[in-house]
N, C-alpha and C positions, 0 to 999 in steps of 0.2 A: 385914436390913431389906428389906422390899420399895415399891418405890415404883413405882406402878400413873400410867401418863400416856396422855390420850384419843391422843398426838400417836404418829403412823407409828415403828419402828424403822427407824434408818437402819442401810442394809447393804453399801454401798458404800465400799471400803475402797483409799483413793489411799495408795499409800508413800511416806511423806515424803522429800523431799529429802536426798540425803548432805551431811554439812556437814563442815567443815573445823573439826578439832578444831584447843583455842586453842593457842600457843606456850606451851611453860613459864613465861615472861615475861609471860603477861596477854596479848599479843598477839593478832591475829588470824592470826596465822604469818607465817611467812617470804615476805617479798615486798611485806608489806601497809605502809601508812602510817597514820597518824592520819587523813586528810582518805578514804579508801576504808573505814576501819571508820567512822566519822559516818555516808556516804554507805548504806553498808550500813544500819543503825540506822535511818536514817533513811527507804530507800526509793527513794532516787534511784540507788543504785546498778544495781538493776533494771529504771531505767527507770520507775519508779513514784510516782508521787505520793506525799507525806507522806496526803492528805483520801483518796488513795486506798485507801492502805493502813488507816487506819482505817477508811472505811465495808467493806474485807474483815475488818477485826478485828472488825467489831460484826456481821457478817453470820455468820462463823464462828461466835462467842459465841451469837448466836439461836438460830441453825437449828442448834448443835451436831456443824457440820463438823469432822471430826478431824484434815482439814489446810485450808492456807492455799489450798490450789489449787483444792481442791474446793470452797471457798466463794467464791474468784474465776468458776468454772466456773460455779455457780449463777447466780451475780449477774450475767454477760455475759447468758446464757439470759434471765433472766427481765426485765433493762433492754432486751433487745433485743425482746422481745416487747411490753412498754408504750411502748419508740421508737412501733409504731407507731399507738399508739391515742392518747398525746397527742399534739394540733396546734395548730395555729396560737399565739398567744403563752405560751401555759401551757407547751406545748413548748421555746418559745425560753429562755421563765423555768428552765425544769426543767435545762434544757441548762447556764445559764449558773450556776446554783446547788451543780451537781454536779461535782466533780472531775473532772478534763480525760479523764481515761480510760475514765468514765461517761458523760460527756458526749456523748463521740465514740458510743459505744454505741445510746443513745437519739436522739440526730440524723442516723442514719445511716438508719437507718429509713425504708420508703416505709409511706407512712399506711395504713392500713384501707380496704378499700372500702368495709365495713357493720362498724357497733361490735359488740363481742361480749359476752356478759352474762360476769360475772363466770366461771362454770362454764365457760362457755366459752374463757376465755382461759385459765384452769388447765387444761384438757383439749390447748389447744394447746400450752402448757410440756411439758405431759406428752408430749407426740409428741417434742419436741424431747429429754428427756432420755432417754439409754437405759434400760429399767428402769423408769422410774415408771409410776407406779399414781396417778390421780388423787389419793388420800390423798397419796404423797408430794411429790406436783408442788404442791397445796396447802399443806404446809408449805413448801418451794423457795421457794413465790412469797412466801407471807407471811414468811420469815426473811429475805427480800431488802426486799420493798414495808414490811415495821415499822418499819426502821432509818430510813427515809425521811424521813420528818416532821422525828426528832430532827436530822439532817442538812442539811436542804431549812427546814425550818420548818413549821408546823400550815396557816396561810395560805397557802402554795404548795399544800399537798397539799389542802388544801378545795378548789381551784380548780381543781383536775386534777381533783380527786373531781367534781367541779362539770362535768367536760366528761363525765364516765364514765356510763354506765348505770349505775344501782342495784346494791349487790350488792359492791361493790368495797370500799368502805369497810374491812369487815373485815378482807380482803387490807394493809392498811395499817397495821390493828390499831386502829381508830380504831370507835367505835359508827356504825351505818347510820343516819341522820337522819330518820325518815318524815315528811310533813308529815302533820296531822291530816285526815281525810278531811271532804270539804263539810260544813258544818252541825255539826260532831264538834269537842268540846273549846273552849279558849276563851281 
């Protein structure tokens, strides 16, 4: 079967983590309790948020990262690079809607001197990651900025979208809005 896709191959290839096979007992082996396997499951053992760990589950699932690390990797890159284009309370909004370890991402950020068109801010992702080719820093950005909404909500992201130059929309996966031009439509 061949399945033909307009979207980039990815070629980057992270080795997944060694993991500690289970005890014969169901266990997590020797040493472990019930309250560090939850912890583990759950996300906190790492250090990681529960909201965290899903928006990397839904970011991996997208963009068709083959580990978990590499769709964290993406996701800091590309929150760090929109830290710093939204401001003022849409910022604060974004900050306070996104899980603690996003959060910290995107508000750590010093803002923009001059906004960047859409191309623009893909072409700087792409500086940031080793390897990409605008094609791939454009999926990066959109398997990160799509999960957004479902996350954030539609209304937060219209509102960012609302602070953004034209062009971004897609980045989010959402249709570009044109209004109709003077005298046009009705």
């Amino acid at each position: 079967m061949t399945v033909t896709s307009t979207q980039p191959v990815r070629r980057t290839v992270i080795p997944a983590p060694a993991s500690r096979p289970p005890a014969p007992d169901g266990s997590g082996g020797p040493g472990t309790t019930a309250a560090s396997e939850r912890q583990e499951r759950s996300g906190t053992a790492t250090g990681r948020s529960h909201a965290w760990t899903r928006l990397l589950d839904a970011v991996r699932e997208t963009g068709q990262y083959t580990t978990t690390a590499e769709a964290e990797r993406v996701t800091r890159i590309v929150l760090s690079a929109l830290g710093g284009h939204v401001v003022g309370d849409e910022r604060v909004a974004l900050a306070q809607a996104l899980p603690p370890e996003a959060a910290r991402v995107v508000s750590s950020q010093i803002p923009v001197t001059r906004p960047q068109t859409a191309a623009e801010f893909v072409d700087g992702v792409a500086a940031r990651i080793e390897g990409a080719t605008p094609a791939t820093a454009r999926w990066d950005v959109s398997s990160v900025l799509s999960v957004l909404p479902k996350l954030v909500g539609d209304d937060l992201i219209d509102r960012v979208l609302g602070e953004l130059p034209p062009g971004y929309a897609l980045l989010f996966g959402k249709a570009e809005l044109v209004p109709p031009a003077p005298g046009k439509g009705g």
